[in-house]
N, C-alpha and C positions, 0 to 999 in steps of 0.2 A: 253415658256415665256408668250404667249398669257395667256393659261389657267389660269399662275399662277398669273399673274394680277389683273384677274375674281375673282378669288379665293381671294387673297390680299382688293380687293376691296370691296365685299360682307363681310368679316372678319372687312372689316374700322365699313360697314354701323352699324354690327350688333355691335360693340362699343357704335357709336354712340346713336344708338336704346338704349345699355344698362345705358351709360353716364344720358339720357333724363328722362330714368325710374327712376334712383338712384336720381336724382333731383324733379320730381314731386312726387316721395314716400315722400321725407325730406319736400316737401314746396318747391316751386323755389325759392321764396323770402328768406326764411331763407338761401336756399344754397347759393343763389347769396351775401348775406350781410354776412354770413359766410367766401363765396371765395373771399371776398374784405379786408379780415383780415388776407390774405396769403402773407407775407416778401418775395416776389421774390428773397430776396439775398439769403435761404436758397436752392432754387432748385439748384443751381452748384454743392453747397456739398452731394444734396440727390441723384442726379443721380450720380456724382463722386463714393459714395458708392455701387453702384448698377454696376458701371464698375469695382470696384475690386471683387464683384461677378464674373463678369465676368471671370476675369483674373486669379481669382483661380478655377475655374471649367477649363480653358484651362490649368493647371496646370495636372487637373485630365483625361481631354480629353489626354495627349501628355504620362499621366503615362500608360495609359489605351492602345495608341497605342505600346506603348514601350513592351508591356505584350505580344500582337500575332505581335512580329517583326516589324513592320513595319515602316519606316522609311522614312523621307518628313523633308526637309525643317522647318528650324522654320518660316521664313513669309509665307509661301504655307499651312502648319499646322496652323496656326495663321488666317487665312484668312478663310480656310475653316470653320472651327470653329465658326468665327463672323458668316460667311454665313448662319448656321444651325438655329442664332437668328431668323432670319426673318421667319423662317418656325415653329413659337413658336405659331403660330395662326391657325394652321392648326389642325384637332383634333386627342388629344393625341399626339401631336407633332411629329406623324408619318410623316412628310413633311422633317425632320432632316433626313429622309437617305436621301435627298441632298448630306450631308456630305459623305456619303457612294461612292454614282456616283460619287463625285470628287475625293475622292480618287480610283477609279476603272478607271479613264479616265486617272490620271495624275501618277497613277504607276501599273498599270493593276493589283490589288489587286478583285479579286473576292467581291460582295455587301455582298453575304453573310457571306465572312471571316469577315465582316467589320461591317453591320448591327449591331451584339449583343453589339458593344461598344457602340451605341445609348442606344441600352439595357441596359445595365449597368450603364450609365449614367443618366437616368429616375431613374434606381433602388436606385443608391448609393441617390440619391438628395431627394426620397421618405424618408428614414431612416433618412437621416439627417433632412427634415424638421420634423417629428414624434416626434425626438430627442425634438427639439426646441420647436415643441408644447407640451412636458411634462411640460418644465419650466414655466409653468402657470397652468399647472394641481392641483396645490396643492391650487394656488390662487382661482382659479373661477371653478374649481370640474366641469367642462364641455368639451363634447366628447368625453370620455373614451371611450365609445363603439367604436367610429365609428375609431379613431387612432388604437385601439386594432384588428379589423379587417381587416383594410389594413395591418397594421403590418404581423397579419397571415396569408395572403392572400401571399404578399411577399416573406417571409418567406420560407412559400412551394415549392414559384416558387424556388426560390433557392437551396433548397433541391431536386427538380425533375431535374433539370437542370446539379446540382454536384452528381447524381446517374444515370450513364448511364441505371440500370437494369431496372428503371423506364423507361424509353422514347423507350429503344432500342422492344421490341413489336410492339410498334407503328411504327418505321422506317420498320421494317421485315414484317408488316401489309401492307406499303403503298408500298413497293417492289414488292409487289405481286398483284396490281392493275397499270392494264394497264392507266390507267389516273393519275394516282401516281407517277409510278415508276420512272419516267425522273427527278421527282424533290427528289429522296430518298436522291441522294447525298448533294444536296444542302441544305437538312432538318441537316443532317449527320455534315454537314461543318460550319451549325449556330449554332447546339448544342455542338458542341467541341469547338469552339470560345468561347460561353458563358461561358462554362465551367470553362474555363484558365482565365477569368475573372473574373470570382466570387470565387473564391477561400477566405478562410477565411484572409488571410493577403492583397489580394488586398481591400476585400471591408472595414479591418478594417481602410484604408489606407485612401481609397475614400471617406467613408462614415464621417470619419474628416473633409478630406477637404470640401465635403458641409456641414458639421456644422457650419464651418468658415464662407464660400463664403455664406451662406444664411444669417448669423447673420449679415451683414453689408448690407443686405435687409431690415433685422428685424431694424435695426439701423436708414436705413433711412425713413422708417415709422415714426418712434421715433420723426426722426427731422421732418417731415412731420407737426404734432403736434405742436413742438416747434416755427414752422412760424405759426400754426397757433394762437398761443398763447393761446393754450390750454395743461394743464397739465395732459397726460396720462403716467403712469410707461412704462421703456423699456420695464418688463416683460408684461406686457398687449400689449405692441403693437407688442412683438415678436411671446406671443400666438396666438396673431390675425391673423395676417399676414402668420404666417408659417401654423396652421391650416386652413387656407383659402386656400393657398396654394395645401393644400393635396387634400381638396372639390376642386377644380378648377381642382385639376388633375385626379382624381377619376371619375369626370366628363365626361371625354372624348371630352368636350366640343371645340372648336376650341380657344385655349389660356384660356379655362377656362371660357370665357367670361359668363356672366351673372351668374355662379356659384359662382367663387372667388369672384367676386363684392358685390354678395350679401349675402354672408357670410360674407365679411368683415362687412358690412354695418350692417348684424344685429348684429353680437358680438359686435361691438363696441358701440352698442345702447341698446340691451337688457343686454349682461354679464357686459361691461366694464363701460355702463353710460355713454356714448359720447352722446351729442345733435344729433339730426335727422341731421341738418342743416351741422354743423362739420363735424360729421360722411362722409355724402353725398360725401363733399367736400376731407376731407381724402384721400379718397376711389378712388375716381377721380383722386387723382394728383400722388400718391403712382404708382395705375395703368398703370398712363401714365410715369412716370420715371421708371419703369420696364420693364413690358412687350410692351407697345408700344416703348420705347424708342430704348428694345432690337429688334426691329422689324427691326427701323431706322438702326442703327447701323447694321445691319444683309444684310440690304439692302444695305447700304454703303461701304460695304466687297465685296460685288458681284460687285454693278457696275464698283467701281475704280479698278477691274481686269480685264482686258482687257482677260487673260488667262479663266476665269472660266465663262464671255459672250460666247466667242466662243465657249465652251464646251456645252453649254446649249444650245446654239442656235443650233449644231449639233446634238443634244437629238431633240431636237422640228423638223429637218427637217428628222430623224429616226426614224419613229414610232415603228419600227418591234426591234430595237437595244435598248428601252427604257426598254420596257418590263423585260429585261435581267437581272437574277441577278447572272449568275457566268461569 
């Protein structure tokens, strides 16, 4: 818990760091008498839409466990889930098999059977924002390349992943190195997980549902705008938003930070024609009703569990038992 503190803390600063920079890029002044033209009464509704995000990605988290069996509680499943929020700042949001350790603590589920559904859940959310960023393609004819290559990038992964004849060499490779072979199975047991997960009817299934769950992202950008009494199209703030999204992910960055920020910030100023000052402010408050807010929330999942402290806190005083992933 210490570390992850450290960790949480250094992730605040370099917000802030990026907050400072997207403001002295725009002008202070401008952003500041920009951000004085923001209708506080619209932030309940823009984060409201950002928690039915939520609520439909635990639709797909609970589809996703239902696929390799396994079975929890709807508040324990529900919990966990918020939990993995707060690790949306860590890079590549590799800090979500949290998710994996709670469940390996609270129904001895091996990390590995469990890991690939993190996997899958990055994968499905990558397609669906792709999706969302075409719907501007036609508008503003910008980032073809760069959609079109993670798309194939993905793509593969999913093709190596549902063709054992592809991977399995490489498992009979690492069999036969003495520094290898203790973890062949475990390699064995996250590539069959993934497998059973990506299948063409789960991910035609998942990859909806973040269409959905992300569009009432893209929505509350929209209103984001609308406080601030500036008139941008939904589709402009959805290509923005979702294709930031991908840069922010692609990134590896810790929450994307300073990538998504400033891609939004220049789509919004170089494609879409948003003021410096607007834009700045946008970009700021979007960010903190998402991803920081999914931070809070993520946070507020762990501590009001008294069940999933203790868990952590037994992780923190076992170092030799952390390491562990079956």
């Amino acid at each position: 818990m210490t570390r992850l503190n450290k960790k949480l803390i250094w992730t605040i600063l370099l917000g802030l760091t990026t907050i400072t920079i997207l403001s002295l890029a725009a002008d202070f002044r401008e952003t500041a008498e920009a951000l004085k033209q923001f209708r506080l009464v619209f932030l309940p509704l823009i984060v409201g839409l950002t928690f039915i995000n939520y609520l439909l990605r635990f639709v797909k988290w609970q589809y996703f466990l239902k696929v390799i069996n396994i079975e929890l509680e709807l508040k324990d499943s529900f919990k966990i889930f918020l939990s993995g929020l707060a690790m949306a700042v860590t890079p590549g949001k590799v800090g979500e098999l949290l998710k994996s350790v709670l469940l390996k603590e609270l129904k001895g589920v091996p990390v590995s059977r469990t890991a690939p559904v993190i996997f899958a859940e990055r994968l499905s959310d990558g397609f669906g924002l792709i999706i969302l960023s075409l719907s501007g393609m036609a508008m503003f004819r910008y980032g073809k390349e760069v959609l079109l290559g993670v798309a194939l990038v993905m793509a593969l992964l999913v093709l190596v992943i549902r063709t054992p004849r592809f991977y399995r060499p490489l498992i009979g490779l690492c069999s036969r190195m003495p520094a290898a072979n203790r973890f062949t199975r475990v390699f064995e047991t996250l590539l069959e997980s993934a497998g059973e997960l990506l299948t063409f009817r789960s991910l035609l299934f998942t990859v909806a549902i973040s269409v959905i769950s992300w569009s009432f992202e893209c929505i509350a950008f929209y209103y984001v705008f609308v406080g601030l009494g500036y008139k941008v199209p939904l589709l402009a703030a959805t290509f923005t938003l979702a294709f930031s999204s991908v840069v922010g992910a692609v990134s590896m960055l810790p929450g994307g930070l300073g990538a998504a920020e400033g891609s939004i910030m220049g789509l919004l100023v170089k494609v879409v024609g948003v003021p410096a000052g607007t834009a700045a402010v946008a970009t700021i408050i979007i960010r903190f009703s998402t991803l920081w807010f999914g931070v809070v929330v993520g946070l507020a999942a762990m501590v009001t569990s008294r069940r999933f402290i203790g868990i952590m806190s037994d992780m923190e005083g076992t170092p030799d038992e952390k390491g562990a992933v079956n």
